[in-house]
N, CA, C and O atoms as a GROMACS GRO file, in nm:
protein
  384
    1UNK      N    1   1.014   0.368   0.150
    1UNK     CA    2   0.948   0.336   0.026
    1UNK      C    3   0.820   0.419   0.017
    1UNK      O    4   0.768   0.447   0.125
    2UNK      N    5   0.758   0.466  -0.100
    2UNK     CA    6   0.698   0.547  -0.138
    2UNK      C    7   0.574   0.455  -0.211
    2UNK      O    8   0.589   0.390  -0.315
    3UNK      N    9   0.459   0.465  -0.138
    3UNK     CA   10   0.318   0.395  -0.224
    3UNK      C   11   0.234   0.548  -0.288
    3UNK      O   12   0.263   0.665  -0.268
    4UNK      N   13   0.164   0.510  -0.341
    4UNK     CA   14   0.027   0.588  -0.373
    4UNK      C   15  -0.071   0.499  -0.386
    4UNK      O   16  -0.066   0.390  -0.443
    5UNK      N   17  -0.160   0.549  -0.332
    5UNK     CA   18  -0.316   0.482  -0.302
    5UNK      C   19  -0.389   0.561  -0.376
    5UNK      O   20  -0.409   0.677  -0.339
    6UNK      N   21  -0.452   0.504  -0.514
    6UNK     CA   22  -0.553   0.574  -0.542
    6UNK      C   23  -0.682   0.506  -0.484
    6UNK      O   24  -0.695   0.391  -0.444
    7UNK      N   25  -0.797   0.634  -0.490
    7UNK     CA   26  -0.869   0.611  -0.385
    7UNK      C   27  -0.992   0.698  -0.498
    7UNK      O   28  -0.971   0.748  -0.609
    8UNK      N   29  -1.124   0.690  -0.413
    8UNK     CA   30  -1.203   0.766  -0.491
    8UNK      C   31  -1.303   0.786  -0.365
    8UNK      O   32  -1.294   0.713  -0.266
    9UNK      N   33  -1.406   0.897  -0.377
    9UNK     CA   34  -1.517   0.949  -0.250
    9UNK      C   35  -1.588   0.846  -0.198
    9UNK      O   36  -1.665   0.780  -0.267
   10UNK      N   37  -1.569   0.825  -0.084
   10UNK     CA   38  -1.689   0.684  -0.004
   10UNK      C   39  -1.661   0.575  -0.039
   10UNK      O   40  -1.740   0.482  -0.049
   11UNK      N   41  -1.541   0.571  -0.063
   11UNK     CA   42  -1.426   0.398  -0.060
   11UNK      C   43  -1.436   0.326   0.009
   11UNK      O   44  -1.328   0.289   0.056
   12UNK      N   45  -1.516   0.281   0.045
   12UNK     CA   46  -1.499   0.182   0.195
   12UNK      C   47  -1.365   0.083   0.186
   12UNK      O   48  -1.271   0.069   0.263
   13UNK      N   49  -1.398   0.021   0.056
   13UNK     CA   50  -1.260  -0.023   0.021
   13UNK      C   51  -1.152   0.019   0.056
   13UNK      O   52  -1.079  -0.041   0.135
   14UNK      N   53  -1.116   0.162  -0.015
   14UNK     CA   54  -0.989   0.249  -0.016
   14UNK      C   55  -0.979   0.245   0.172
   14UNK      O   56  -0.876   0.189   0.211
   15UNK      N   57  -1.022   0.268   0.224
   15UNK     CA   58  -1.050   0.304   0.367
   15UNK      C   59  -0.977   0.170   0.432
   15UNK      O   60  -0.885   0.173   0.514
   16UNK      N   61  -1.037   0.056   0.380
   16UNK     CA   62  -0.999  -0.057   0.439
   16UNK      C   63  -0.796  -0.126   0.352
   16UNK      O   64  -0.704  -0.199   0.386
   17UNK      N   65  -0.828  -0.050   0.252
   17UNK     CA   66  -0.670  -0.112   0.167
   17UNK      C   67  -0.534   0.020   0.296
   17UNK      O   68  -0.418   0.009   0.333
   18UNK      N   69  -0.637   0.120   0.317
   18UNK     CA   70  -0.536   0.240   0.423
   18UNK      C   71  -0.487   0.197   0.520
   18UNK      O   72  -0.371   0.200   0.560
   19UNK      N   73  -0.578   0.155   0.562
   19UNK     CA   74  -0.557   0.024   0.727
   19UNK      C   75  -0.469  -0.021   0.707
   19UNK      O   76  -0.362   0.025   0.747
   20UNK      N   77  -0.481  -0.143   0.628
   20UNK     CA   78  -0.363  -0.221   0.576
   20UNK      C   79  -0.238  -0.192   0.612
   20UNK      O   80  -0.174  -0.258   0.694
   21UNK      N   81  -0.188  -0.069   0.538
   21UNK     CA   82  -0.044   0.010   0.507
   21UNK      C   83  -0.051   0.006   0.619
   21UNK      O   84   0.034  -0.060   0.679
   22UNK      N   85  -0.186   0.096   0.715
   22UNK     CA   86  -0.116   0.121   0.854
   22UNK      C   87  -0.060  -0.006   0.880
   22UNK      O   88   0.061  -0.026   0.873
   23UNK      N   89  -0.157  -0.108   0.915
   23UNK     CA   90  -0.108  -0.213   0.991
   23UNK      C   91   0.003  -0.245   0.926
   23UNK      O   92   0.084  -0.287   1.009
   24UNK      N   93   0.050  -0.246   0.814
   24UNK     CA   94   0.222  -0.295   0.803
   24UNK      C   95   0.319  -0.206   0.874
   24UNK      O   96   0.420  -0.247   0.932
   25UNK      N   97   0.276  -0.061   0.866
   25UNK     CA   98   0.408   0.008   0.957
   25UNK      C   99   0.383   0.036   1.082
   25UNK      O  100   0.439   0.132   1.137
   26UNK      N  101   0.276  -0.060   1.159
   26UNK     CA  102   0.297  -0.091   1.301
   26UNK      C  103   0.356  -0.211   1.337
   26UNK      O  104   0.407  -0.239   1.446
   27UNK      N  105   0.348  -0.270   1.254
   27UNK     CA  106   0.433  -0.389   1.228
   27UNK      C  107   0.616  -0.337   1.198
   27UNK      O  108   0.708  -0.371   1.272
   28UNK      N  109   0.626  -0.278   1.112
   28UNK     CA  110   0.758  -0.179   1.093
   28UNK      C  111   0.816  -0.131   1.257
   28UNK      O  112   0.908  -0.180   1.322
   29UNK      N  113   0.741  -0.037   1.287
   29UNK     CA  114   0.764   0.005   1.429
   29UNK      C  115   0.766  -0.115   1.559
   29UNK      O  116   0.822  -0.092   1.666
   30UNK      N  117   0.720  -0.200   1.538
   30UNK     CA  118   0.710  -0.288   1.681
   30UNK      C  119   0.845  -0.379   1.609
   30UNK      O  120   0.915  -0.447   1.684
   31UNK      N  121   0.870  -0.374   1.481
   31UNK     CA  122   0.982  -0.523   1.496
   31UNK      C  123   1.117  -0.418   1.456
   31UNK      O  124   1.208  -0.486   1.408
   32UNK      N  125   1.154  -0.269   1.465
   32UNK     CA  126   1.213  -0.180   1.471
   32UNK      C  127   1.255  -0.171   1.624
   32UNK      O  128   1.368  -0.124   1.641
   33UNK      N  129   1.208  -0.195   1.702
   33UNK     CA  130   1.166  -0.184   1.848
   33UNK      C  131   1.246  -0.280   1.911
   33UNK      O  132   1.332  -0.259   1.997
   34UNK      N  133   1.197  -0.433   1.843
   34UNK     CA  134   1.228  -0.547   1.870
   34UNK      C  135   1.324  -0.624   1.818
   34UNK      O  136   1.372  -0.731   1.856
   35UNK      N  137   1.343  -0.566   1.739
   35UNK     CA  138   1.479  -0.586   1.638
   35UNK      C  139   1.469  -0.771   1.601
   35UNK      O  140   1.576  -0.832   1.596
   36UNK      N  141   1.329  -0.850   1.577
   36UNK     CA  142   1.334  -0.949   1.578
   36UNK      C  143   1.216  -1.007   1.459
   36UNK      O  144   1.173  -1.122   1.469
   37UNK      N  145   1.177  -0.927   1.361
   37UNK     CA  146   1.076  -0.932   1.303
   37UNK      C  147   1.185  -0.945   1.149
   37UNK      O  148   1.270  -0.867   1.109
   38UNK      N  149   1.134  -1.088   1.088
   38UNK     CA  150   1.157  -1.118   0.977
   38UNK      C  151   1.079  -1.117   0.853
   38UNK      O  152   0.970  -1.174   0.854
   39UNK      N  153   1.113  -1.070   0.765
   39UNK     CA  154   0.990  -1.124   0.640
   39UNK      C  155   1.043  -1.171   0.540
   39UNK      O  156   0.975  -1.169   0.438
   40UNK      N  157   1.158  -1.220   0.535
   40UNK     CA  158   1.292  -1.298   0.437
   40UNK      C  159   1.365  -1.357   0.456
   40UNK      O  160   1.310  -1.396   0.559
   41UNK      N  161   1.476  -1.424   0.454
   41UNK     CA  162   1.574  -1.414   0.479
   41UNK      C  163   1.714  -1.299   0.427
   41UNK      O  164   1.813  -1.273   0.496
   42UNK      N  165   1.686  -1.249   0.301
   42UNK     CA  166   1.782  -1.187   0.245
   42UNK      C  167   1.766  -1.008   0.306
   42UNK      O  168   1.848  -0.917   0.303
   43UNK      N  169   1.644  -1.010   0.352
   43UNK     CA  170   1.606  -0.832   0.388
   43UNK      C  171   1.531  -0.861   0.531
   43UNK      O  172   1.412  -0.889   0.540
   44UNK      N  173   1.620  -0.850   0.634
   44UNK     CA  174   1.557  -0.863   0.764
   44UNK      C  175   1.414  -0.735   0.788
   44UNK      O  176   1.333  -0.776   0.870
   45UNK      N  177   1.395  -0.661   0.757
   45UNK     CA  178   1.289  -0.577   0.787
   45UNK      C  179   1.277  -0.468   0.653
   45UNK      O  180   1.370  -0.447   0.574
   46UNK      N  181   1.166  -0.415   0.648
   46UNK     CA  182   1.174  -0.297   0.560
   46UNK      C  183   1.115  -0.222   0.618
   46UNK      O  184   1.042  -0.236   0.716
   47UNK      N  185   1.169  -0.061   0.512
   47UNK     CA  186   1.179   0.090   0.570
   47UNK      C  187   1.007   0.088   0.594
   47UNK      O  188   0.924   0.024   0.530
   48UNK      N  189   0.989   0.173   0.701
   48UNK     CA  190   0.799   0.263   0.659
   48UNK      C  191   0.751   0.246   0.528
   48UNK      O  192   0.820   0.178   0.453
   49UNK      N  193   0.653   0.292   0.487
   49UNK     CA  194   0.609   0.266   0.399
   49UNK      C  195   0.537   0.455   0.350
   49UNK      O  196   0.415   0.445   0.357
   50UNK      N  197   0.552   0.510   0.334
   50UNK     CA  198   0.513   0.658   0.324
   50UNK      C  199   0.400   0.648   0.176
   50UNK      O  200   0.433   0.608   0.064
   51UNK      N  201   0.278   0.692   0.213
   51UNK     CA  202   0.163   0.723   0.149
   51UNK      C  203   0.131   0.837   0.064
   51UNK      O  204   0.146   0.948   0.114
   52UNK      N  205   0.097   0.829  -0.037
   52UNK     CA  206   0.013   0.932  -0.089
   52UNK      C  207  -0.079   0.856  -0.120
   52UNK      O  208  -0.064   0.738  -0.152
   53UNK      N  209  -0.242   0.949  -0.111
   53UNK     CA  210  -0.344   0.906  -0.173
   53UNK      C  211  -0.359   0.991  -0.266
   53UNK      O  212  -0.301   1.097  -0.242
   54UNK      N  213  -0.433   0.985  -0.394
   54UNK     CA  214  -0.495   1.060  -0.506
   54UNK      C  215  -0.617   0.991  -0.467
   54UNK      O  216  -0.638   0.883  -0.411
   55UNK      N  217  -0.700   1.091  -0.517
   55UNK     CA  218  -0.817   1.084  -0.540
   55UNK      C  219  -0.916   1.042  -0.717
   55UNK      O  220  -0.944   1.136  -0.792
   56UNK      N  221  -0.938   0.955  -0.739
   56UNK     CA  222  -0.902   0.936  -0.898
   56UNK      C  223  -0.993   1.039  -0.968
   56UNK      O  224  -0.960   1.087  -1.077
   57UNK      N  225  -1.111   1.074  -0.902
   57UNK     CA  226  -1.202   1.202  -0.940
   57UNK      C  227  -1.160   1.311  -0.980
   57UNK      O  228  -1.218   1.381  -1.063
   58UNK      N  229  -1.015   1.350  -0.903
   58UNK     CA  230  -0.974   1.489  -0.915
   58UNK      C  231  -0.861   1.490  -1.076
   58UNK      O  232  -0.781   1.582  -1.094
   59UNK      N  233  -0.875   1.367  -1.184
   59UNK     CA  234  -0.822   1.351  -1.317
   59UNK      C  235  -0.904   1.263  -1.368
   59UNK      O  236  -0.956   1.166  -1.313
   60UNK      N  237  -0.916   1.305  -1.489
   60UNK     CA  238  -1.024   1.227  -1.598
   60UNK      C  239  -0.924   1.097  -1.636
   60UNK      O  240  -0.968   0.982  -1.636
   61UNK      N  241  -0.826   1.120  -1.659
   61UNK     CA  242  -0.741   1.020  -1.708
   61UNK      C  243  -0.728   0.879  -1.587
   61UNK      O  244  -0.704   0.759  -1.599
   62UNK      N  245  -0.749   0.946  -1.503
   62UNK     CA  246  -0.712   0.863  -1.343
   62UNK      C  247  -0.830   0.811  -1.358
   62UNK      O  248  -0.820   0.690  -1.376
   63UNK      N  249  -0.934   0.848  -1.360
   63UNK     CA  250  -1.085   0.801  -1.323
   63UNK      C  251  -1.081   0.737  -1.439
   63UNK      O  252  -1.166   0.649  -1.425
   64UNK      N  253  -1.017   0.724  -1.584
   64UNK     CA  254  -1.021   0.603  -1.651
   64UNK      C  255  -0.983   0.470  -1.595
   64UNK      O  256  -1.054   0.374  -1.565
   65UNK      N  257  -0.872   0.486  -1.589
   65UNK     CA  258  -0.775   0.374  -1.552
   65UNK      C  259  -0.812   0.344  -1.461
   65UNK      O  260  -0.796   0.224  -1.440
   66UNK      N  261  -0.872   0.411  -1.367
   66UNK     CA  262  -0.882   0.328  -1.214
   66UNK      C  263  -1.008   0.319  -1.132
   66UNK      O  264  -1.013   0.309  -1.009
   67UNK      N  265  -1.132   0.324  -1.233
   67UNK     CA  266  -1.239   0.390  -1.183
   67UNK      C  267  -1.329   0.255  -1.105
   67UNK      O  268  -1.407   0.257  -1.010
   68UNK      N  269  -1.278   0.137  -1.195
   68UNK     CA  270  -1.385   0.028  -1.172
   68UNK      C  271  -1.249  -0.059  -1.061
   68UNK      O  272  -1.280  -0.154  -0.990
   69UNK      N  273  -1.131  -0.015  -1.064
   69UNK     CA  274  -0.998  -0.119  -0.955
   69UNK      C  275  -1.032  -0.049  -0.833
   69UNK      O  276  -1.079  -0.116  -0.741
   70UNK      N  277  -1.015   0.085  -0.816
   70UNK     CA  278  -1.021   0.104  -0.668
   70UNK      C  279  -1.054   0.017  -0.598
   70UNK      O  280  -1.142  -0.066  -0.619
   71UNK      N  281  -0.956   0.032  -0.465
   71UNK     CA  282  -0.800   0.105  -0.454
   71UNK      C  283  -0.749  -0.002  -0.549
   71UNK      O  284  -0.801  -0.107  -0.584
   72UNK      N  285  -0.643   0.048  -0.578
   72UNK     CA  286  -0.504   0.000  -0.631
   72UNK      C  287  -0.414   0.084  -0.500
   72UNK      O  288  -0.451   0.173  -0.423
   73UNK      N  289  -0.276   0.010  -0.515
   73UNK     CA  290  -0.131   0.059  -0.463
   73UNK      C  291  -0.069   0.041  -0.525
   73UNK      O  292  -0.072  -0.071  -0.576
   74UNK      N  293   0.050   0.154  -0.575
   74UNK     CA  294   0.119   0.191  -0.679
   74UNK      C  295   0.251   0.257  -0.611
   74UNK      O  296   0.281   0.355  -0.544
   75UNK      N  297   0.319   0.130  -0.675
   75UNK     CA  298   0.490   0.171  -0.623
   75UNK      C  299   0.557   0.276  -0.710
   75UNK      O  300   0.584   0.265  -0.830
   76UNK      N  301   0.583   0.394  -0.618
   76UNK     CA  302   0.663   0.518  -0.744
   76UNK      C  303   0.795   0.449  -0.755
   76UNK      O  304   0.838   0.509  -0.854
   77UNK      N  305   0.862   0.388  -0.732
   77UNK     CA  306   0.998   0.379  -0.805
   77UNK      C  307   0.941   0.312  -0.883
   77UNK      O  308   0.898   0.391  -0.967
   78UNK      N  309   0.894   0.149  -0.926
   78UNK     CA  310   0.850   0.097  -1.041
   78UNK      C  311   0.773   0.063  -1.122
   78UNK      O  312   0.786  -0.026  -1.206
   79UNK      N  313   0.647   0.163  -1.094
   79UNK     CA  314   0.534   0.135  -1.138
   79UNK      C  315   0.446   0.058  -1.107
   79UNK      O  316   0.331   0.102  -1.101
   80UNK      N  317   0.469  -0.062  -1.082
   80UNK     CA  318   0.386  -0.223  -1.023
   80UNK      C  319   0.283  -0.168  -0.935
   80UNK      O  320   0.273  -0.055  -0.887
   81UNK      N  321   0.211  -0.267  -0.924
   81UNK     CA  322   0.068  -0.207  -0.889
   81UNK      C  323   0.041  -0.332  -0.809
   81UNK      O  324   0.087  -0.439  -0.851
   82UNK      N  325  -0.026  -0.328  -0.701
   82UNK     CA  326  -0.115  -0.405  -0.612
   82UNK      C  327  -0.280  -0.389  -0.616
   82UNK      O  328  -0.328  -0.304  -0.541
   83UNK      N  329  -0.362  -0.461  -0.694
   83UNK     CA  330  -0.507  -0.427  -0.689
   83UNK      C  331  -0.550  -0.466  -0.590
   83UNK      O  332  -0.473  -0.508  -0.504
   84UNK      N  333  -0.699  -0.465  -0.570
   84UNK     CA  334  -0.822  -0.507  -0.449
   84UNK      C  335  -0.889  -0.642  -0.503
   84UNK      O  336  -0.968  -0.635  -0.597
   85UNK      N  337  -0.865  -0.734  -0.458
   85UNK     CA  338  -0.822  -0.752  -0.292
   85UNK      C  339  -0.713  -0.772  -0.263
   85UNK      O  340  -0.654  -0.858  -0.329
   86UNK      N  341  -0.648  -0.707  -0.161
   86UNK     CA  342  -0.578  -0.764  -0.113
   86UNK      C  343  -0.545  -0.722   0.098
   86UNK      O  344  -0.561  -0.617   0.160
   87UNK      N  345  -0.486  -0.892   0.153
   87UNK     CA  346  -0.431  -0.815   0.267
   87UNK      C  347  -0.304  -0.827   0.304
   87UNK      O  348  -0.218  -0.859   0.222
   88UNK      N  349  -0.266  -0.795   0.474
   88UNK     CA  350  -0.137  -0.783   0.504
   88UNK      C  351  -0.027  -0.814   0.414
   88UNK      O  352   0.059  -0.732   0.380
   89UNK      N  353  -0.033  -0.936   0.377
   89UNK     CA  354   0.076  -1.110   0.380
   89UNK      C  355   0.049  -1.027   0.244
   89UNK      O  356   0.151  -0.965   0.214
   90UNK      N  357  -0.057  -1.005   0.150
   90UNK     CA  358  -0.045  -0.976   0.025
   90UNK      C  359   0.073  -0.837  -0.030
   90UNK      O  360   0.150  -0.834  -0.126
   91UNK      N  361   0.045  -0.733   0.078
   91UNK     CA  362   0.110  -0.577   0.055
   91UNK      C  363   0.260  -0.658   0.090
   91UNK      O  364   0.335  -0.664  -0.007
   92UNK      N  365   0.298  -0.707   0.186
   92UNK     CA  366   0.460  -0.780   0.236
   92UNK      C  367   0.499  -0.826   0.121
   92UNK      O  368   0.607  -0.783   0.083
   93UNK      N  369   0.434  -0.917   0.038
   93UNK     CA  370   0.499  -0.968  -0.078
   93UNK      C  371   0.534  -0.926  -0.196
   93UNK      O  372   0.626  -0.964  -0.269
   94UNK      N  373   0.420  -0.812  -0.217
   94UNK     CA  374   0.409  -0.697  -0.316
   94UNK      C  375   0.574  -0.608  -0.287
   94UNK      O  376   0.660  -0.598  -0.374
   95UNK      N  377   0.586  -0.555  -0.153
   95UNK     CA  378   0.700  -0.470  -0.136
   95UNK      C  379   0.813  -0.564  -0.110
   95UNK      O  380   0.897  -0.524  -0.030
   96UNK      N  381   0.833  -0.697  -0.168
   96UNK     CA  382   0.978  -0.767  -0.124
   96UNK      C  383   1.044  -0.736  -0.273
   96UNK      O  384   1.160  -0.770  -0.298
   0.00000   0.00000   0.00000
């Protein structure tokens, strides 16, 4: 699955929503490993999670929409969006 993180210069936020992702696909990798890690019943595990960040500075249009949310996470297959705040348990439910 494919996120984008928009992000903007000296995010502490953005910095801390990055973590996050990590920490879900170390979570990915250890219950890949373990073959014992649930987050459903209907979808025993999900794929990595593969990142892009934008930077919302580097588009005027971006730095509209997203200037005062940073971060957001933004699913490319459907658009849906995850704003700030959020953690772990929040991104898991977002990608079910």
């Amino acid at each position: 699955m494919k996120l984008v993180l928009y992000t903007g210069p000296n995010c502490s936020l953005c910095d801390l929503a990055f973590d996050i992702v990590e920490q879900f696909n170390a979570l990915q990798t250890k219950a890949t490993s373990e073959s014992t890690f649930q987050l459903s019943p209907s979808r025993s595990q999900f794929e990595h999670v593969e990142l892009e960040t934008i930077n919302i500075r580097d588009s005027a249009d971006l730095y509209h929409l997203y200037a005062v949310r940073i971060p957001v996470l933004k699913k490319t297959d459907d658009e849906s969006e995850l704003g700030w705040p959020f953690i772990l348990e929040d991104l898991i439910e977002f990608l079910q």
